[in-house]
N, C-alpha and C positions, 0 to 999 in steps of 0.2 A: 108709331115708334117701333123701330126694330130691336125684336129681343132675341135672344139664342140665351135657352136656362140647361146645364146639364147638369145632370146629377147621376149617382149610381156608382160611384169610385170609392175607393177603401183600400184595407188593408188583405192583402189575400195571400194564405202560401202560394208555392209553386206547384204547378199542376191543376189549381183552382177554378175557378168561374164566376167572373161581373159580369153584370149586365149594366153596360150604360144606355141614357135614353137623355136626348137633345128634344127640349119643348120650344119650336118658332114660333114666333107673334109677331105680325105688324111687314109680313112677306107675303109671297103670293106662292103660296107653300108646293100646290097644286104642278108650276111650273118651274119650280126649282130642280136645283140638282143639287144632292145632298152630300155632306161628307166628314168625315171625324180623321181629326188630325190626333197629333198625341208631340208634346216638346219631354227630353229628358235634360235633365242639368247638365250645360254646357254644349249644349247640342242644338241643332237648328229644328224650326219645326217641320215634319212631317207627315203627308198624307200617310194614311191606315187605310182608310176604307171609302169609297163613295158611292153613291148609289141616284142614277138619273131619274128624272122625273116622270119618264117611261117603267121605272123598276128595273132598269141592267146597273148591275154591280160589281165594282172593279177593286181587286186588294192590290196593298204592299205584298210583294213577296215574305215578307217574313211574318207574317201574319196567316196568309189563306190555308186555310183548310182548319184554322182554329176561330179564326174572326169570322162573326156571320152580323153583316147590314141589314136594317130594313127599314121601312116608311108604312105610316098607317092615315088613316084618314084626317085622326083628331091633330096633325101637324106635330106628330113627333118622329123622330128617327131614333133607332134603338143600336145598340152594336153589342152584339153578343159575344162574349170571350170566353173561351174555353183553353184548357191546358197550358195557360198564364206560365212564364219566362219571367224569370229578373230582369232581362232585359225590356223586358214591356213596361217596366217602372215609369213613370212617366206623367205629365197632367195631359187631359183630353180634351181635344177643343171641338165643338160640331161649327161648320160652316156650311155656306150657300151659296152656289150661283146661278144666277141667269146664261143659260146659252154657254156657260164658260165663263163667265166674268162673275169676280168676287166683286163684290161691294164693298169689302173691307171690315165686315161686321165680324163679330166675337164674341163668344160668351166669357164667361168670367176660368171657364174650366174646371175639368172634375180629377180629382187624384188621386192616380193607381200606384199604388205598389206593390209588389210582388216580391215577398222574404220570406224566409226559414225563421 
């Protein structure tokens, strides 16, 4: 059974720093391709960050050089935030593919917000 658990979202000012961290079960983690999305109210969802199953990693532009990906062995992915925007408000979803093909799987999401 495939799981995607994220956690590590709150409430943070601006300027701040989360750490979120996506835990897979029940995939084949090793060949995956990884990646955390992020939806804001009224918005579509979009990629943030991904990170291939090789370790090369690719940001949104309005993220890089504050968001930092990664992947560990015990099949989590982690996504490091730094210098938090309001505009980064948002829930976080981690996803997976094979080769480029999602399977359509989803965690339940973890939620950021970022206020004064």
């Amino acid at each position: 059974q495939v799981q995607l658990v994220e956690s590590g979202g709150g409430l943070v000012q601006p300027g701040g720093s989360l750490r979120l961290s996506c835990t897979a079960s029940g995939i084949m983690f090793s060949i995956a391709d990884m990646g955390w999305y992020r939806q804001a109210p009224g918005k579509q969802r979009e990629l943030v960050a991904a990170i291939s199953s090789g370790g090369r990693s690719n940001y949104a532009d309005s993220v890089k050089g504050r968001f930092t990906i990664s992947r560990d062995n015990a099949k989590k992915t982690t996504l490091q935030m730094n210098s938090l925007k309001p505009e980064d408000t948002a829930v976080y979803y981690c996803n997976f593919r094979y080769g480029g093909t999602s399977l359509g799987y989803w965690g339940q999401g973890t939620q950021v917000t970022v206020s004064s």
